[in-house]
C-alpha positions as CSV (number, residue, x, y, z in Angstrom):
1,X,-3.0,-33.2,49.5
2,X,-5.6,-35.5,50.0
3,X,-5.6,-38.5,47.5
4,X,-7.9,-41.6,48.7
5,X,-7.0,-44.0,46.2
6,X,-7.0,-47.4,47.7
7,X,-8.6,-50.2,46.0
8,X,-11.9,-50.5,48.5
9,X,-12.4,-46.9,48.5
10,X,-12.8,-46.9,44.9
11,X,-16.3,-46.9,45.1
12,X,-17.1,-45.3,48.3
13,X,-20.9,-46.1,49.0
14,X,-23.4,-43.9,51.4
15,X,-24.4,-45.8,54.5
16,X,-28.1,-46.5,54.6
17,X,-30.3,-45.1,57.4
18,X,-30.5,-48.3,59.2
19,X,-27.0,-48.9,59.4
20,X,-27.0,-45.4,61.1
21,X,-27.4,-46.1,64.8
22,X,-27.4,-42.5,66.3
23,X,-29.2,-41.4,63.7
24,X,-32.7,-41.7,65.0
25,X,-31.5,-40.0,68.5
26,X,-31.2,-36.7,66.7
27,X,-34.9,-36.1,65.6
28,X,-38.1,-37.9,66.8
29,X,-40.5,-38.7,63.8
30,X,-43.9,-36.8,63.4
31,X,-45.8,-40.3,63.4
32,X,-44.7,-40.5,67.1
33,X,-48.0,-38.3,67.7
34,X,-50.6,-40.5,66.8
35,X,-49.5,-43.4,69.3
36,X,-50.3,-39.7,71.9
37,X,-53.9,-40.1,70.3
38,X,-53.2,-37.2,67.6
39,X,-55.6,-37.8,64.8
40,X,-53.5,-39.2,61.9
41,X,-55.7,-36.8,59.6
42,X,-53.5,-33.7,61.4
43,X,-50.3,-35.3,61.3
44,X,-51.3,-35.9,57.6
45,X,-51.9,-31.5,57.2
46,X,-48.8,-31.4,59.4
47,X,-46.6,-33.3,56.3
48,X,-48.5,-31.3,54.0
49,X,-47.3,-27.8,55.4
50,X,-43.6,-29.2,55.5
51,X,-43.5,-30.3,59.2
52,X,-42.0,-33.5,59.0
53,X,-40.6,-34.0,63.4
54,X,-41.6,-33.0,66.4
55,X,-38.5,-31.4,66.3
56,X,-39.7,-29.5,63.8
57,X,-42.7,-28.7,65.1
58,X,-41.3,-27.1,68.7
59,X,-39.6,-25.0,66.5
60,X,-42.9,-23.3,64.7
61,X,-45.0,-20.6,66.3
62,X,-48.6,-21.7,67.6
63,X,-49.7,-18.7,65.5
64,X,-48.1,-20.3,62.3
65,X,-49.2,-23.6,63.0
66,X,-53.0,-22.3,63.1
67,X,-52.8,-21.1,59.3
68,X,-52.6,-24.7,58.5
69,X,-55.7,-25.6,56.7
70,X,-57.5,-27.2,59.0
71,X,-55.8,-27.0,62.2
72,X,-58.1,-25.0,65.0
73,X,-56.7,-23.9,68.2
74,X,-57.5,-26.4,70.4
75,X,-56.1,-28.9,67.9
76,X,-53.0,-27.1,67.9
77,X,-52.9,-26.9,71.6
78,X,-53.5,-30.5,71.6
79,X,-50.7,-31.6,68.9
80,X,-48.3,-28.5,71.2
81,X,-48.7,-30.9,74.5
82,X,-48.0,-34.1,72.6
83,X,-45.3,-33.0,71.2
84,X,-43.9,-31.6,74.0
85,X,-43.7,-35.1,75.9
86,X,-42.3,-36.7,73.2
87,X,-39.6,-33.8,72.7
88,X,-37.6,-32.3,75.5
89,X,-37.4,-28.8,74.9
90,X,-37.1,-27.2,78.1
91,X,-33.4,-26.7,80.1
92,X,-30.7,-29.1,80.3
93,X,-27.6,-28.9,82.3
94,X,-23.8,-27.7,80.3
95,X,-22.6,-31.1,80.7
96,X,-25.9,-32.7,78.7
97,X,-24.9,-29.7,75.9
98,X,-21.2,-30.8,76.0
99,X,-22.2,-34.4,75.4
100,X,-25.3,-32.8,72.1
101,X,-22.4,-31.2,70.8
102,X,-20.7,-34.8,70.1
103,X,-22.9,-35.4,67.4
104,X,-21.5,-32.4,65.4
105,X,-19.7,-33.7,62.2
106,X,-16.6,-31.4,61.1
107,X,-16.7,-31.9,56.9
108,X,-13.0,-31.5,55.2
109,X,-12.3,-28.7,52.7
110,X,-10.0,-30.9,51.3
111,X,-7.4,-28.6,52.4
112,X,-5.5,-29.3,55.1
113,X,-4.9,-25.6,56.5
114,X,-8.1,-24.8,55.5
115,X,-9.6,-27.3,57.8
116,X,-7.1,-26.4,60.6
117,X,-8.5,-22.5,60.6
118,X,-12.4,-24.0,61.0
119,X,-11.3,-26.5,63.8
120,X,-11.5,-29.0,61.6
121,X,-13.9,-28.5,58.9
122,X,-17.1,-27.2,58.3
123,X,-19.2,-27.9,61.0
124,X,-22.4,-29.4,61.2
125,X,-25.9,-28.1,62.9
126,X,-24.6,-24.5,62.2
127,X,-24.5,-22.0,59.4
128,X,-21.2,-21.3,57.8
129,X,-21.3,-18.3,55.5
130,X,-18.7,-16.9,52.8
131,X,-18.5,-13.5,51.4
132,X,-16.2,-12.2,48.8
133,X,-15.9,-10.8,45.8
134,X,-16.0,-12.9,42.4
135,X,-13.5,-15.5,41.8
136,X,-12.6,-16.0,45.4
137,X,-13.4,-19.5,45.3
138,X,-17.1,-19.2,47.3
139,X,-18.3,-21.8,44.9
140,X,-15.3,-23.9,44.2
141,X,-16.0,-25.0,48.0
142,X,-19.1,-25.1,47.6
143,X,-18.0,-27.7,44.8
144,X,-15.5,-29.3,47.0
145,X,-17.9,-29.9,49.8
146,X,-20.4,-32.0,47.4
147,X,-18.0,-34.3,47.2
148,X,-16.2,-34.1,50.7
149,X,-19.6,-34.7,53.0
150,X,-20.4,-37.9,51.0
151,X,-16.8,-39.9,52.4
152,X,-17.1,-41.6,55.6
153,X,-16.6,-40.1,58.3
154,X,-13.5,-41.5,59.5
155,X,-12.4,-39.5,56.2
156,X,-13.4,-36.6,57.8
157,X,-16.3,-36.7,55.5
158,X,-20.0,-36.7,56.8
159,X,-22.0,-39.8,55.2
160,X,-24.4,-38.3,54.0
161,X,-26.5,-36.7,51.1
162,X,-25.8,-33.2,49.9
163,X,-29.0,-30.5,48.9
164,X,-27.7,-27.8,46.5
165,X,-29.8,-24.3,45.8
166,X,-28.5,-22.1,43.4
167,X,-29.7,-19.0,42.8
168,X,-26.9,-17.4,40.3
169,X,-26.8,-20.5,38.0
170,X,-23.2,-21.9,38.8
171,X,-23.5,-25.5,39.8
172,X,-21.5,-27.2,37.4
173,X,-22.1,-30.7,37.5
174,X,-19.1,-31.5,35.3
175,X,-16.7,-29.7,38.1
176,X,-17.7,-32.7,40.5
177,X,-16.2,-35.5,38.4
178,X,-12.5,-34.5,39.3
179,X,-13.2,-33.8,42.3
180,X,-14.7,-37.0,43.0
181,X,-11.6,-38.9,41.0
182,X,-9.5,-36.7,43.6
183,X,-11.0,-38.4,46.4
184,X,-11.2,-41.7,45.1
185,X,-14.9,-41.9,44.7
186,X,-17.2,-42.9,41.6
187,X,-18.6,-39.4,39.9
188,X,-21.8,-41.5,38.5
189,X,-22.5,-42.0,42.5
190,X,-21.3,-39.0,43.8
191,X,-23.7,-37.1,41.6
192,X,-26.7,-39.3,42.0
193,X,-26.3,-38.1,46.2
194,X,-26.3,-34.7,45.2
195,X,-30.1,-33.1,44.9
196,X,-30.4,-30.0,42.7
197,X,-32.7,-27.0,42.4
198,X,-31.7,-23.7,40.7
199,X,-34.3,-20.7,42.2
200,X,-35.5,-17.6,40.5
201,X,-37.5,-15.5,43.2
202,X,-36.7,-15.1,46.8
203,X,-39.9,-17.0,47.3
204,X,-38.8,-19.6,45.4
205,X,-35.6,-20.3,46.8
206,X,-38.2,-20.2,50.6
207,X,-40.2,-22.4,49.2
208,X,-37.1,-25.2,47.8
209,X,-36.5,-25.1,51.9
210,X,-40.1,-25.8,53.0
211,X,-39.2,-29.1,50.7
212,X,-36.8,-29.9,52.2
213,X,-37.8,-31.3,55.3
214,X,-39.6,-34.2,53.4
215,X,-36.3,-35.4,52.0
216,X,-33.9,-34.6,55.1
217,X,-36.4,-36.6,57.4
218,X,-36.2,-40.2,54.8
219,X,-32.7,-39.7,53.5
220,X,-29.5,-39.1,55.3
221,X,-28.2,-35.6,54.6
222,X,-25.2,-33.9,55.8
223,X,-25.1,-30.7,53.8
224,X,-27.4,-28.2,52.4
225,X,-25.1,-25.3,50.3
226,X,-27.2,-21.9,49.5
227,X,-25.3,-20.1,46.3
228,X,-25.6,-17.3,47.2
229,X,-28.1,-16.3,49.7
230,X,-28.7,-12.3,49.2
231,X,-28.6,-12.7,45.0
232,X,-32.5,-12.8,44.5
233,X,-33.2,-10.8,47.2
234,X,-31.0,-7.9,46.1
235,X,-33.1,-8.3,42.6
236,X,-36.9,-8.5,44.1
237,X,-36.3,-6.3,46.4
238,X,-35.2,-2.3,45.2
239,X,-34.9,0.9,46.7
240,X,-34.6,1.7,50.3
241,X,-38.7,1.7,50.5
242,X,-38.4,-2.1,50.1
243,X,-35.5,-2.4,52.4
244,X,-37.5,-3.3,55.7
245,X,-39.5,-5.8,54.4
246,X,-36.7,-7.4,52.2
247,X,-34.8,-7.7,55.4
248,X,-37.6,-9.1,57.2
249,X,-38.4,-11.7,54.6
250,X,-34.4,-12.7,54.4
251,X,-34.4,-12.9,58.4
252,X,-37.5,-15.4,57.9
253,X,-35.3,-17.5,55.2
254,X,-32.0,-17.3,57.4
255,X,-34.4,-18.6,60.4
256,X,-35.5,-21.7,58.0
257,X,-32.2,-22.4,57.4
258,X,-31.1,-22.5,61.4
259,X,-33.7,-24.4,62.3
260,X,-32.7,-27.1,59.6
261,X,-29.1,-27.0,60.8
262,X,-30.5,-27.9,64.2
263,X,-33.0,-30.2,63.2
264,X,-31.4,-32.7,60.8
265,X,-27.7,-32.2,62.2
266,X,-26.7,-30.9,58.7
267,X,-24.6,-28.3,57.5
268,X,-25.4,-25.4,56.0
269,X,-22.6,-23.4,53.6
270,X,-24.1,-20.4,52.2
271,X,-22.5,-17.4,50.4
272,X,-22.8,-14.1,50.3
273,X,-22.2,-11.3,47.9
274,X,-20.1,-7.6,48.9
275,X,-20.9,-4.6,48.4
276,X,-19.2,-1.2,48.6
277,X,-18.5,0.4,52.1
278,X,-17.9,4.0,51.4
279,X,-17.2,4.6,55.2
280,X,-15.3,1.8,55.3
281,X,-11.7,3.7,56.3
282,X,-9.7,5.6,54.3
283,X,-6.6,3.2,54.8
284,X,-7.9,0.4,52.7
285,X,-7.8,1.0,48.9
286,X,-11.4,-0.5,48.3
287,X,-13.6,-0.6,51.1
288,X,-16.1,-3.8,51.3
289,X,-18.6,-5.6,53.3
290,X,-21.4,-8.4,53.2
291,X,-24.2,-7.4,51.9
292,X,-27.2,-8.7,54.0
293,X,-27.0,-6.2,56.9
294,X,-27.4,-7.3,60.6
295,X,-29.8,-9.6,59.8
296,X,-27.5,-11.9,57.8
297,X,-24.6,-11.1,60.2
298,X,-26.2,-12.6,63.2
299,X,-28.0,-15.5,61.8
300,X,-24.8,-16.7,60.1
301,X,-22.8,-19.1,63.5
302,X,-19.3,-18.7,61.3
303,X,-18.2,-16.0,58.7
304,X,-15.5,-16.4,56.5
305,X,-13.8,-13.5,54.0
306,X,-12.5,-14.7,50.8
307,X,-9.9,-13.4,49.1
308,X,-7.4,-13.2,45.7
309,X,-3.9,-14.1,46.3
310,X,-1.4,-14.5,44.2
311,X,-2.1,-16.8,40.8
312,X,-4.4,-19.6,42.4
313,X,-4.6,-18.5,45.7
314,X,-7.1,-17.9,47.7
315,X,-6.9,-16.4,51.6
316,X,-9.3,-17.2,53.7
317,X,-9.9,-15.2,57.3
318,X,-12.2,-16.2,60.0
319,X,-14.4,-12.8,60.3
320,X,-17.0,-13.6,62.9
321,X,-17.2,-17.5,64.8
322,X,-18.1,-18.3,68.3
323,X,-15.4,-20.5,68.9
324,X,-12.4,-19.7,66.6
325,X,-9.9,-17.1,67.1
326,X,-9.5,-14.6,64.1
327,X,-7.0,-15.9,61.5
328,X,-6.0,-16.7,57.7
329,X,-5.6,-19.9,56.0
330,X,-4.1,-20.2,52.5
331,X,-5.6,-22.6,49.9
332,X,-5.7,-23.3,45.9
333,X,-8.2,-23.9,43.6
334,X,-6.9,-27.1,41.8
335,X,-8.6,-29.3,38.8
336,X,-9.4,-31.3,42.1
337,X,-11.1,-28.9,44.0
338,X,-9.8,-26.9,47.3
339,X,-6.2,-28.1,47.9
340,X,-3.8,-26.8,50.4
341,X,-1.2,-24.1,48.0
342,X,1.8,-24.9,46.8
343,X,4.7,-22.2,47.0
């Protein structure tokens, strides 16, 4: 079990950006357009519409970017080239991907087997979804994690800020003082690193991500958690009239989410709700599967599939991940978070 207790970890404090030295390599600022003789007027409407890097930008449509107030064609064209010599988003060679793929942080479970079945942790610039049914211990990582990404990283934490959106109204801020005693860290500081924001409608919860980018691009973060990602969309959305445009509008949300991953080298944990598969086989007593359809399925880089065990228990099972093989990890939900079981 993990226990950090030693007297100068006590109070574990976040790095500020400047002592971060790779930090700027990872995303190039918006402001970097003006000095490209970009108006500071559009890279004002820019922030305003959430667009925060050039990064950022590359990653938007020109079709989008010409529903920003103000923006014509030709400015957008413009504002496209500059960005584009600033920002190299063209091909690069396996061995320049090998060396981007450095940069990925692997953020402890705070179980040790747990951590061995992900490769290390839970990985950063991708998307890591769980699905299970209730009590599987979804959100008790979720919980674990707040506390896990803001050790240093030579803690296999991430040393950084954590972004929490809840949509079923389960972040207990209470659960993260043990946890944090666990890991040796101050709760009052822990807790002031973790940003809040409980949604009610799917466009809500879209908009909460829009936000975002403001905050990732001035303060480090390391994590953003989604709990859960279907739950409003399953409620705004009925009937199988709705169903194509629900799917469309959650393929939209799962894109935002990516293209944060990849933009602020954060992690993104979301979970995920079951639902009944009645063609699901008639060897297994009670057939489920994610809800979310394809849609959810391919935008999700790793898929776990909790499960009860016995007493405290928990099994975890690598379902889908480009890199892992297909295997089960046992852990326990503990007063301290996600611990490794005890027989």
């Amino acid at each position: 079990m993990l226990a950090f207790k030693s007297e100068e970890q006590s109070q574990l404090q976040l790095v500020e950006r400047e002592d971060i030295e790779d930090e700027e390599d990872l995303f190039e600022a918006i402001d970097k357009l003006i000095s490209h003789g970009i108006n500071a007027g559009d890279v004002k409407k820019l922030q305003d519409a959430g667009i925060y890097t050039c990064n950022g930008l590359m990653m938007h449509t020109k079709k989008s970017l010409t529903g920003i107030k103000g923006l014509s064609e030709a400015k957008v064209e413009k504002i496209c080239e500059a960005a584009e010599k600033i920002v190299n988003f063209g091909y690069i060679t396996g061995s320049d991907a090998l060396l981007r793929r450095k940069s990925v942080i692997r953020i402890t479970t705070g179980s040790q087997a747990l951590d061995e079945l992900l490769g290390g942790g839970i990985e950063t610039l991708s998307i890591t979804e769980a699905f299970g049914e209730f009590r599987s211990g979804k959100t008790q990582l979720a919980h674990t994690l707040c506390v896990s990404t803001q050790l240093p990283t030579n803690m296999r934490g991430g040393n950084g800020k954590v972004a929490y959106i809840d949509t079923e109204g389960t972040f207990r801020p209470d659960r993260i003082v043990p946890i944090a005693e666990r890991f040796g860290m101050d709760a009052g500081a822990v807790l002031d690193n973790i940003i809040y924001a409980r949604a009610y409608t799917y466009e809500h919860q879209y908009n909460l991500l829009l936000g975002l980018a403001a905050k990732m691009s001035e303060e480090p973060f390391r994590l953003l958690i989604v709990d859960s990602v279907i739950a409003l969309f399953r409620v705004d959305f009925t009937g199988r009239g709705e169903l194509a445009e629900r799917q469309q509008k959650l393929a939209q949300m799962l894109s935002r989410l990516t293209k944060i991953a990849e933009e602020f080298n954060v992690a993104v944990y979301m979970t995920n709700q079951v639902i009944a598969d009645p063609g699901g086989g008639m060897f297994i007593s009670d057939p489920k599967k994610p809800a979310g359809g394809h849609v959810l399925a391919h935008a999700a880089t790793i898929r776990l599939m909790f499960r009860k065990g016995k007493g405290e228990q928990r099994v975890c099972k690598v379902f889908d991940a480009p890199n892992l093989p297909e295997a089960e990890a046992v852990f326990q939900i503990t007063p301290g978070g996600i611990a490794d079981a005890k027989d």
